[in-house]
Structure formats: C-alpha cells, structure tokens
ROLUM-622136 format. One record per atom (N, C-alpha, C): atom name; x, y, z negated; residue in three letters; residue number from 1. Coordinates in steps of 0.1 Angstrom, whole numbers, always signed. Atoms other than C-alpha are relative to their C-alpha. Last residue first. Example, Ala and Ser with C-alpha at 12.3 -4.5 7.8 and 13.67 -1.06 7.14 Angstrom:
BEGIN
['N'; [-9; -11; +0]; 'SER'; 2]
['CA'; [+137; -11; -71]; 'SER'; 2]
['C'; [-8; +11; -8]; 'SER'; 2]
['N'; [+9; -12; +0]; 'ALA'; 1]
['CA'; [+123; -45; -78]; 'ALA'; 1]
['C'; [+9; +12; +0]; 'ALA'; 1]
This chain:
BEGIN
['N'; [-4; -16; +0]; 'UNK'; 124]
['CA'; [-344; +3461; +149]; 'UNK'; 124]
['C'; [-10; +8; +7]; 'UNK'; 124]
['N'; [-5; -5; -10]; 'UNK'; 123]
['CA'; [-363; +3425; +146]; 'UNK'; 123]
['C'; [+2; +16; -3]; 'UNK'; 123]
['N'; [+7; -7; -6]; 'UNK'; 122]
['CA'; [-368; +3415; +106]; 'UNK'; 122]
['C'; [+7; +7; +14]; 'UNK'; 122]
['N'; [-10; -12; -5]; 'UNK'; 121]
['CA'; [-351; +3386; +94]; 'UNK'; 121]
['C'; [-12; +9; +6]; 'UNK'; 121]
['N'; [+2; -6; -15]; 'UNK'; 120]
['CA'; [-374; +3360; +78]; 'UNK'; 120]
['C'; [+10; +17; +0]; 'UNK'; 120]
['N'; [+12; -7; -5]; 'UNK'; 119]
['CA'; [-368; +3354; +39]; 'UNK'; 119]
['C'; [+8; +2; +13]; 'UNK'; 119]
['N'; [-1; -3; -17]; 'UNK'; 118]
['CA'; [-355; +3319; +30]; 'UNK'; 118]
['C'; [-10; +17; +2]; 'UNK'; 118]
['N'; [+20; -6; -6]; 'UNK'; 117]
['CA'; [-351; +3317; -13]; 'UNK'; 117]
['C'; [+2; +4; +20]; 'UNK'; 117]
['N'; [+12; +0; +16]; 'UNK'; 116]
['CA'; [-319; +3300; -30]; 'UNK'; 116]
['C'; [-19; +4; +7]; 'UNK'; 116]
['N'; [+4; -12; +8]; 'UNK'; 115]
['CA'; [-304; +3295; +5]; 'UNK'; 115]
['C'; [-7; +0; -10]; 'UNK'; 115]
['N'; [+13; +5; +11]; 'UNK'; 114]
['CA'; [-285; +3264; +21]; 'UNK'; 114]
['C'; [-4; +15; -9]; 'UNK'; 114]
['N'; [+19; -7; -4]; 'UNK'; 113]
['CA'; [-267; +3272; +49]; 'UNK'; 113]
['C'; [-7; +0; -8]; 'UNK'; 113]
['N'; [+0; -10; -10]; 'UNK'; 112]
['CA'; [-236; +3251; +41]; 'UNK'; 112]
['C'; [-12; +1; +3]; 'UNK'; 112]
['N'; [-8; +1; -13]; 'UNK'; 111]
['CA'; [-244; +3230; +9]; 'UNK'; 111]
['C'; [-1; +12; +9]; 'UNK'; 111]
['N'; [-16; -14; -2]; 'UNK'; 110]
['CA'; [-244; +3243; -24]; 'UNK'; 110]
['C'; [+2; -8; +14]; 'UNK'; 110]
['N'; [+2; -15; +0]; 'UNK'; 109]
['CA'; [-278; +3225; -31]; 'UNK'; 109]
['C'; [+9; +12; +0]; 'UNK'; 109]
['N'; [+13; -4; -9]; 'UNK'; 108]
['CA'; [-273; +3191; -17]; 'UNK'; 108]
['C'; [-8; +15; +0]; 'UNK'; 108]
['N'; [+12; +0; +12]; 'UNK'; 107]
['CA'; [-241; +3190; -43]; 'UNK'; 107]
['C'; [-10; +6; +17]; 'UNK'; 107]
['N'; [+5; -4; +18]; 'UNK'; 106]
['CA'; [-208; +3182; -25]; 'UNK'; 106]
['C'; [-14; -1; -1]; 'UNK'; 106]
['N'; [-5; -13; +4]; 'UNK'; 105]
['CA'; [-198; +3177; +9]; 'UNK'; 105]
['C'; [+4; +7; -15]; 'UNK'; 105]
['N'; [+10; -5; +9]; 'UNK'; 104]
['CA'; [-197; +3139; +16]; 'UNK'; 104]
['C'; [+7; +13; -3]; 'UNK'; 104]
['N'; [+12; -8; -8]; 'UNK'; 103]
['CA'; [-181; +3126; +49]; 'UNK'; 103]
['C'; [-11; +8; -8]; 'UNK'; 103]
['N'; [-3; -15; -6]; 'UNK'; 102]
['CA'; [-147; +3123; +31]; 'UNK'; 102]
['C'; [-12; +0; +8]; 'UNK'; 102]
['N'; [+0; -12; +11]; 'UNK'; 101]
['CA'; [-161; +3097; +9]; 'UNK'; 101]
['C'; [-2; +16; +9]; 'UNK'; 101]
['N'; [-11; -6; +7]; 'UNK'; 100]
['CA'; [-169; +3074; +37]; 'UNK'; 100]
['C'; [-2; +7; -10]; 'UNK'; 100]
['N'; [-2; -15; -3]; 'UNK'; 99]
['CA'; [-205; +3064; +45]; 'UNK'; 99]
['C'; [+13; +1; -6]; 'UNK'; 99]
['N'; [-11; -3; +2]; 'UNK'; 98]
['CA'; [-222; +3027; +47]; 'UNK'; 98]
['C'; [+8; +13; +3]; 'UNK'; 98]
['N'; [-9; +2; -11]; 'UNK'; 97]
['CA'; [-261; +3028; +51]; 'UNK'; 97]
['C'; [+12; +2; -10]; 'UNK'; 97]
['N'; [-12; +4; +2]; 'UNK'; 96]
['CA'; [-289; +3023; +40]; 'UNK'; 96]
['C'; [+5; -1; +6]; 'UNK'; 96]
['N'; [-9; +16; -2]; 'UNK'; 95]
['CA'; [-321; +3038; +50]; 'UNK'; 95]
['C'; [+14; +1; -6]; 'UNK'; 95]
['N'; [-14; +5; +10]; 'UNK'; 94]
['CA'; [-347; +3063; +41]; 'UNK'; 94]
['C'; [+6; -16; +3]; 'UNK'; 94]
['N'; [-6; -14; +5]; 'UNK'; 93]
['CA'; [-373; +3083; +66]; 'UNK'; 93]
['C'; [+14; -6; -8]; 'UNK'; 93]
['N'; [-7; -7; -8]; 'UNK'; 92]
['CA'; [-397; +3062; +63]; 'UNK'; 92]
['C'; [+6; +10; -2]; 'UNK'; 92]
['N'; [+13; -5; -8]; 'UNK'; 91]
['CA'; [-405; +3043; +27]; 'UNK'; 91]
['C'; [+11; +9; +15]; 'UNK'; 91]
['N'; [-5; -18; -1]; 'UNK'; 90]
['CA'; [-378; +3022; +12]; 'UNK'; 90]
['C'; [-13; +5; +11]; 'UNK'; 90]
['N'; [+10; -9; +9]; 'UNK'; 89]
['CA'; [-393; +2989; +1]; 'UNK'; 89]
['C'; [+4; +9; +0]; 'UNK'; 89]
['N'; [+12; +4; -4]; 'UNK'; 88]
['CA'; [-380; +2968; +28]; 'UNK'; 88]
['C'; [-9; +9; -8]; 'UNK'; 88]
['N'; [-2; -3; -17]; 'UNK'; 87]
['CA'; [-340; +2981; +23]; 'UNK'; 87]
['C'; [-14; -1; +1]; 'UNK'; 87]
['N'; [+3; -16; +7]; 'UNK'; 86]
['CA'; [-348; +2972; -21]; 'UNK'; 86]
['C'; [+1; +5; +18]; 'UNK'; 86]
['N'; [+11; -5; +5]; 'UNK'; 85]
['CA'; [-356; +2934; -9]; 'UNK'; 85]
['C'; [-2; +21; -2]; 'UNK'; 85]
['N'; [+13; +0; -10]; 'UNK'; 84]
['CA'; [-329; +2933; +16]; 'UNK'; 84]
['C'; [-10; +4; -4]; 'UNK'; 84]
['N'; [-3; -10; -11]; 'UNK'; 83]
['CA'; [-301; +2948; -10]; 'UNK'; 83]
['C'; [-13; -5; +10]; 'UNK'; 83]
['N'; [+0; -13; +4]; 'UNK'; 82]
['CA'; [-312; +2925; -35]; 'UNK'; 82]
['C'; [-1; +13; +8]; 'UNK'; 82]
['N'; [+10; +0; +1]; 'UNK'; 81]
['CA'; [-308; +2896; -13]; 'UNK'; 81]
['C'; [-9; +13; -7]; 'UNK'; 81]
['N'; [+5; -3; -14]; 'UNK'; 80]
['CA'; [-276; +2904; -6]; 'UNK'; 80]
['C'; [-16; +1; +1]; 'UNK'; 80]
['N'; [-3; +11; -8]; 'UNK'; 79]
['CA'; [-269; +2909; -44]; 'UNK'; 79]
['C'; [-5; +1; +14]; 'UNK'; 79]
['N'; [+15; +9; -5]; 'UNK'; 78]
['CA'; [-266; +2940; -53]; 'UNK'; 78]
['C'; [+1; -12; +4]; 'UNK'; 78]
['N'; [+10; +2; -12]; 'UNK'; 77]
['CA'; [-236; +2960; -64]; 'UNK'; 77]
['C'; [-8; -12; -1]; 'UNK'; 77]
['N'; [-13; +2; -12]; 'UNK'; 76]
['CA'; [-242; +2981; -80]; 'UNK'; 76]
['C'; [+9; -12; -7]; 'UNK'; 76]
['N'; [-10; +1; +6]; 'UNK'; 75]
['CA'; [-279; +2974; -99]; 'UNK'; 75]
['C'; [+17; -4; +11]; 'UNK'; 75]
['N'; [-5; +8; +11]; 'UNK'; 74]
['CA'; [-306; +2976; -80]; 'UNK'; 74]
['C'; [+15; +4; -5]; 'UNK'; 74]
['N'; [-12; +8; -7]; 'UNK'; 73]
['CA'; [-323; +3008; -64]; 'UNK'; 73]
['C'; [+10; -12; -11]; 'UNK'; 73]
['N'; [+6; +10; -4]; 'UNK'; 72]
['CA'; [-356; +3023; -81]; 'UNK'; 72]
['C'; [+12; -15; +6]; 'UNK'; 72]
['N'; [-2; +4; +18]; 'UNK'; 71]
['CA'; [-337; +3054; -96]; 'UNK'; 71]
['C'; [-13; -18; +3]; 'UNK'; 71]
['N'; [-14; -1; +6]; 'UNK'; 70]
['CA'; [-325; +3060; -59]; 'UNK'; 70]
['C'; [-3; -9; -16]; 'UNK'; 70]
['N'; [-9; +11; -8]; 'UNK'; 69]
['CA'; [-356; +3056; -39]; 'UNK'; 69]
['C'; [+7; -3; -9]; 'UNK'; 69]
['N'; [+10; +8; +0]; 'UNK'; 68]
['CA'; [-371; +3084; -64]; 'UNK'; 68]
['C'; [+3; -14; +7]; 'UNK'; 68]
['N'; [-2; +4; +8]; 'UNK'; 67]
['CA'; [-343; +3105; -58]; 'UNK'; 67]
['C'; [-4; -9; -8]; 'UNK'; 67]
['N'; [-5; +8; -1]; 'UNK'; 66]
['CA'; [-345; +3102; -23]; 'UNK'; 66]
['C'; [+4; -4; -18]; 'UNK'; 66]
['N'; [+4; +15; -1]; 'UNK'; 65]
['CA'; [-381; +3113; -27]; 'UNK'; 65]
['C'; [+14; -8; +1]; 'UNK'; 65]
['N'; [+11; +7; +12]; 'UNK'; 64]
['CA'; [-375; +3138; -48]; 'UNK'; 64]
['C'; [-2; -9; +6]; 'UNK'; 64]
['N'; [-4; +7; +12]; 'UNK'; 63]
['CA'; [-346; +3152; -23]; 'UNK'; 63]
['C'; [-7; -6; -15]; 'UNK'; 63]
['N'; [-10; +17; +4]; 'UNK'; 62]
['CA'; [-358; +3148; +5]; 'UNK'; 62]
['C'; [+5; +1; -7]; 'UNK'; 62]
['N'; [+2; +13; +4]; 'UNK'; 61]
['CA'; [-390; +3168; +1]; 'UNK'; 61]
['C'; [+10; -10; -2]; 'UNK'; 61]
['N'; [-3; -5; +15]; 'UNK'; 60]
['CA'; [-373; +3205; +12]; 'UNK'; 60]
['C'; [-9; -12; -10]; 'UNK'; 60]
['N'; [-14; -2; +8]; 'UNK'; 59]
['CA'; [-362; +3187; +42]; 'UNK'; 59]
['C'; [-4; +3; -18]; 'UNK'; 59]
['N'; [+3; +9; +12]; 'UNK'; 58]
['CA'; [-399; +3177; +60]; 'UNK'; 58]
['C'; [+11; -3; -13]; 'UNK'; 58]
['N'; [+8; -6; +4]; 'UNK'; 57]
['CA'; [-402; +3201; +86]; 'UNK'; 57]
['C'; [-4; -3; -16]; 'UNK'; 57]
['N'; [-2; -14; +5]; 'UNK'; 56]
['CA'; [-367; +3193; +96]; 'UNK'; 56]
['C'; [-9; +8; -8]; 'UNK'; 56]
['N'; [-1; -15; -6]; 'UNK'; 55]
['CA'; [-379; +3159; +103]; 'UNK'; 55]
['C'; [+2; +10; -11]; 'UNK'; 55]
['N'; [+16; -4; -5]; 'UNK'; 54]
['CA'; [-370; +3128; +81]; 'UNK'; 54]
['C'; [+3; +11; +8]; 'UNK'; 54]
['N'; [-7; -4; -15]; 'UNK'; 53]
['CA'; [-332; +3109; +82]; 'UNK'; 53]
['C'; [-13; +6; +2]; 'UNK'; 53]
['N'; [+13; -5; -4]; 'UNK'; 52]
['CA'; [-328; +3105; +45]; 'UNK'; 52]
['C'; [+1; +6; +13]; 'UNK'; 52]
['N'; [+2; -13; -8]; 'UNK'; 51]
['CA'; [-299; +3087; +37]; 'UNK'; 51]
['C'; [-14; -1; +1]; 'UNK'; 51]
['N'; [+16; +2; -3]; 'UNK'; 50]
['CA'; [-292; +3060; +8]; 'UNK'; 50]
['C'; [+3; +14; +6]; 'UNK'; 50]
['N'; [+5; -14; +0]; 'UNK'; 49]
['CA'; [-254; +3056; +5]; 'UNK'; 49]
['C'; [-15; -4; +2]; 'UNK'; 49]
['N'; [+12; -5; -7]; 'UNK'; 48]
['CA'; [-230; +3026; +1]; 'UNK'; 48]
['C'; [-9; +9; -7]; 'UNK'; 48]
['N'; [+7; +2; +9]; 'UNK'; 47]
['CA'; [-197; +3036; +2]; 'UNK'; 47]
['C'; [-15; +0; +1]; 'UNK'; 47]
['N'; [+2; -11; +5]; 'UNK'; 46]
['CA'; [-172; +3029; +27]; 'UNK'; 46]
['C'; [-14; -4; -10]; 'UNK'; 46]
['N'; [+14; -1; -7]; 'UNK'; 45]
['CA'; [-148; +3007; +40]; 'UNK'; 45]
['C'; [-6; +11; -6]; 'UNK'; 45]
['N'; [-8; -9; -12]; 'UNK'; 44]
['CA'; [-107; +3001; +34]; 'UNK'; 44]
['C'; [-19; +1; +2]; 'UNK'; 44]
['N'; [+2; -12; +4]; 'UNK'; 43]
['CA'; [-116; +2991; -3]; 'UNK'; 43]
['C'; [+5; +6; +14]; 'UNK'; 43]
['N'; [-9; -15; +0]; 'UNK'; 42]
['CA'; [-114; +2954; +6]; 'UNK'; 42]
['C'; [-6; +12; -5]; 'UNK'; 42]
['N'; [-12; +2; +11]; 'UNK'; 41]
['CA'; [-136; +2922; +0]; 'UNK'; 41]
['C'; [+12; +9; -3]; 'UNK'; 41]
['N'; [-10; +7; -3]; 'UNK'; 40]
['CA'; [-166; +2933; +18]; 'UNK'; 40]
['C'; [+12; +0; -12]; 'UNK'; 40]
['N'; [-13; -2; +8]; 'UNK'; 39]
['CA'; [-199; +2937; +14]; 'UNK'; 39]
['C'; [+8; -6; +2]; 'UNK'; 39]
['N'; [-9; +13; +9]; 'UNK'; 38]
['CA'; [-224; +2942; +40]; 'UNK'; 38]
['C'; [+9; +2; -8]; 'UNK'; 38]
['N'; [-15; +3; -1]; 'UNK'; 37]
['CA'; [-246; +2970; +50]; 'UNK'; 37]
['C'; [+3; -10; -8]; 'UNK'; 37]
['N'; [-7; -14; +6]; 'UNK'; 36]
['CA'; [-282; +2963; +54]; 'UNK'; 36]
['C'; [+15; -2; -1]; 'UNK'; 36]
['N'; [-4; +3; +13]; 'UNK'; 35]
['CA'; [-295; +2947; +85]; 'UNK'; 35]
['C'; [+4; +14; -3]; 'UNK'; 35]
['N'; [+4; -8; +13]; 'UNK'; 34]
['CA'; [-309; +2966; +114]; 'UNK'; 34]
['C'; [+2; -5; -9]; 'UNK'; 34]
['N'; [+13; -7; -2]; 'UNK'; 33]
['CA'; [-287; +2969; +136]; 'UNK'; 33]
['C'; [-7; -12; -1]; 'UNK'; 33]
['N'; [+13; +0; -14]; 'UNK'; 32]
['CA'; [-256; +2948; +134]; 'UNK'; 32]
['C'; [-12; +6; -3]; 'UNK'; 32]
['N'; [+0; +13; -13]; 'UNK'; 31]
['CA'; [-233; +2954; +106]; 'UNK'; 31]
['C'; [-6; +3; +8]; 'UNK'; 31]
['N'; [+14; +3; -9]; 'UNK'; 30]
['CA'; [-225; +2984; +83]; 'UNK'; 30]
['C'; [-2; -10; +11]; 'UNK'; 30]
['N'; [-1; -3; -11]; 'UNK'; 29]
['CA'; [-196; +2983; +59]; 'UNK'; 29]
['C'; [-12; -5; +8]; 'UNK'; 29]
['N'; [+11; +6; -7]; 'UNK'; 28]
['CA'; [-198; +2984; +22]; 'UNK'; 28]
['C'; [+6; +0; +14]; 'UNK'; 28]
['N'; [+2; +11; -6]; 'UNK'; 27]
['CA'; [-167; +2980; +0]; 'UNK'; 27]
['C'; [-11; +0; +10]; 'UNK'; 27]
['N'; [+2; +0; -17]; 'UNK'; 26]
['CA'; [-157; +3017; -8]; 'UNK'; 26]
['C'; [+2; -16; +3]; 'UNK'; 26]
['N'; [-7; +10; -1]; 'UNK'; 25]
['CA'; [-168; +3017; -50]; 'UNK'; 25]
['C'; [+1; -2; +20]; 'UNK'; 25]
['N'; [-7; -5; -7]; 'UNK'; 24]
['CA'; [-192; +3046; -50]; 'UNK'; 24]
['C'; [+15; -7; +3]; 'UNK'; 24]
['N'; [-15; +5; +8]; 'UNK'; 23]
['CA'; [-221; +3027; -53]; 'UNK'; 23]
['C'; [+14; +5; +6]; 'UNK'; 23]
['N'; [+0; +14; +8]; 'UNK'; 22]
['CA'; [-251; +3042; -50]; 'UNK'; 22]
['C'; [+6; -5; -5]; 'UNK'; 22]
['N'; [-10; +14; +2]; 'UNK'; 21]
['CA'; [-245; +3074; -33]; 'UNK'; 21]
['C'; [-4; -6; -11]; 'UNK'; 21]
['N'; [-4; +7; +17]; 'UNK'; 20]
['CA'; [-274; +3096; -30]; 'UNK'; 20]
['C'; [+5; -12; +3]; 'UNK'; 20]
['N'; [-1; +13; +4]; 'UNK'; 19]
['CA'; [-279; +3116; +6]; 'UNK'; 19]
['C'; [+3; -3; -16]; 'UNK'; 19]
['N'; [-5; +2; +16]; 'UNK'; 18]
['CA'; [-291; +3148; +21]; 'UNK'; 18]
['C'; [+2; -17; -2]; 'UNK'; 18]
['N'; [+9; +11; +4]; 'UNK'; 17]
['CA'; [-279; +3149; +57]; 'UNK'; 17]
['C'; [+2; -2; -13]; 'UNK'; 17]
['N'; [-3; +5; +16]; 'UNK'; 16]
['CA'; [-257; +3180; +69]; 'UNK'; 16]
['C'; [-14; -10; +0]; 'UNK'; 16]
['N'; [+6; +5; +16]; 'UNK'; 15]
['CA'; [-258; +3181; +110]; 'UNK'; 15]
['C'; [+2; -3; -9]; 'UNK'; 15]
['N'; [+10; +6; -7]; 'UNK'; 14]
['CA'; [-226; +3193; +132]; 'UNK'; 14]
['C'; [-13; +0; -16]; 'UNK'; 14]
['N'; [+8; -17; -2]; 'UNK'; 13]
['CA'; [-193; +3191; +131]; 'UNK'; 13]
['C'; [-12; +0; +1]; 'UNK'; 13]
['N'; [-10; -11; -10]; 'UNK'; 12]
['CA'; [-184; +3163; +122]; 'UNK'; 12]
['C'; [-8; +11; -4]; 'UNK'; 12]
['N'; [-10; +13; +1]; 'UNK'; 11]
['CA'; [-204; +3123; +103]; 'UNK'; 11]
['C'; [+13; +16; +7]; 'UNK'; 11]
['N'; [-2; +2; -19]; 'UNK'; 10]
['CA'; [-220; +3145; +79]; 'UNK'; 10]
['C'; [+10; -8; +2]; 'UNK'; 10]
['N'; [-8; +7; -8]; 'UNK'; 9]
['CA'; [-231; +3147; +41]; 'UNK'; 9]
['C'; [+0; +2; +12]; 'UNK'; 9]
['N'; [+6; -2; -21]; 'UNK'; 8]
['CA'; [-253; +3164; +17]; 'UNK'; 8]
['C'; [+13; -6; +2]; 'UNK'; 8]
['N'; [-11; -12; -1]; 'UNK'; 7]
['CA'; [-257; +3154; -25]; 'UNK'; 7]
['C'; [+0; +3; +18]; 'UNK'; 7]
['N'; [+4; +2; -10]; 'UNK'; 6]
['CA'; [-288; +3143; -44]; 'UNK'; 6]
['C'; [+14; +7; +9]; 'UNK'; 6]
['N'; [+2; -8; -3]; 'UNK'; 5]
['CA'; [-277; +3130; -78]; 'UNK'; 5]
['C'; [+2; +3; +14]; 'UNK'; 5]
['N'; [-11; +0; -14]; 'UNK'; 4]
['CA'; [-282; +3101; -87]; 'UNK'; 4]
['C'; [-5; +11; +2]; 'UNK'; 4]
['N'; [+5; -13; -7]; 'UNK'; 3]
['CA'; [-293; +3095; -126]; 'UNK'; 3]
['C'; [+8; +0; +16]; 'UNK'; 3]
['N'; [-7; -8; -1]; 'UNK'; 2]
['CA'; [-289; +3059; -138]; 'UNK'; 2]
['C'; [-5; +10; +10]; 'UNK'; 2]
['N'; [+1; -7; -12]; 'UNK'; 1]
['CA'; [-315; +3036; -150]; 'UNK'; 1]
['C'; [+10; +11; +1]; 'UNK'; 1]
C-alpha cells in the first residue's frame, strides 16, 4: 500500500480542490461523461487524480476520506476494468479524473488561504 499524500489543485484562477495523484506518469485523458479516464500511449496527457468535489461545509473531511479512497486504489496503472471497479466504489463527493501537473499546487495544507486555526474577525 502506498502513502498519498493529499495535495490542492485548480483548473485558473479561482477554486483550490484537494486531490491525491495516483499515477503520476501523464497518460490518462478523460473521455465521455461518465467513464473513467482512459489510457493513452503518449505522455502529452495528464495524470490520473482522485478529486473531491463535496460542499464547503464538508472540506475539513476531504482529506481522510480522500486518503482512505486512495490507499484502497489499484495498482498504477489499472487495468480498465480495475479503474471501473475502484470508480463504483468511491463514495460521493470522489471521482476520477485526468489533471496536468501544472494544475497542482503543493501540499493541501500550505495551500492559498489555508490557516492553522480560523478565528472570526471582529467588526470595528
């Protein structure tokens, strides 16, 4: 079982989304809604990723559950079948997908915004 560590990503400006790369090897590329991404025979594509797409209310959870997904995920890479079975057994909230490098930031807990402890501002 290998460790995955939980890291954040985007596609711009804009929302961070925690994720755990799988295989960082850039063959996946995403097909038709809703398969899982496919493999290709090049390195022009990207890597595949497990995202967590829950509500806001529900962030300081994604990372135990993605890491939990994660130490459950087959062996890179998967066979197709593989990849369907483990896609069916992700709970909501987590899908597969294909993701560039450069869309990853770093470490899920050095991302932008991110605070060791949240206290409320107080009005002047």
């Amino acid at each position: 079982m290998t460790q995955h560590e939980v890291q954040a990503a985007h596609y711009g400006i804009g929302a961070i989304y925690p994720i755990v790369v799988l295989d960082q090897v850039h063959r996946w590329y995403q097909p038709v809604h809703p398969g899982p991404p496919e493999q290709q025979t090049d390195d022009h594509h990207g890597m595949l990723v497990l995202r967590w797409t829950g509500p806001l209310s529900e962030e300081a959870e994604a990372p135990a559950i993605l890491e939990a997904a994660a130490a459950r995920a087959p062996t890179a890479p998967p066979s197709r079948t593989e990849l369907q079975d483990f896609q069916a057994s992700l709970p909501p909230g987590l899908h597969l997908i294909h993701l560039p490098a450069r869309h990853v930031i770093g470490p899920w807990s050095q991302r932008p915004g991110a605070t060791s402890s949240h206290v409320p501002r107080r009005a002047a």
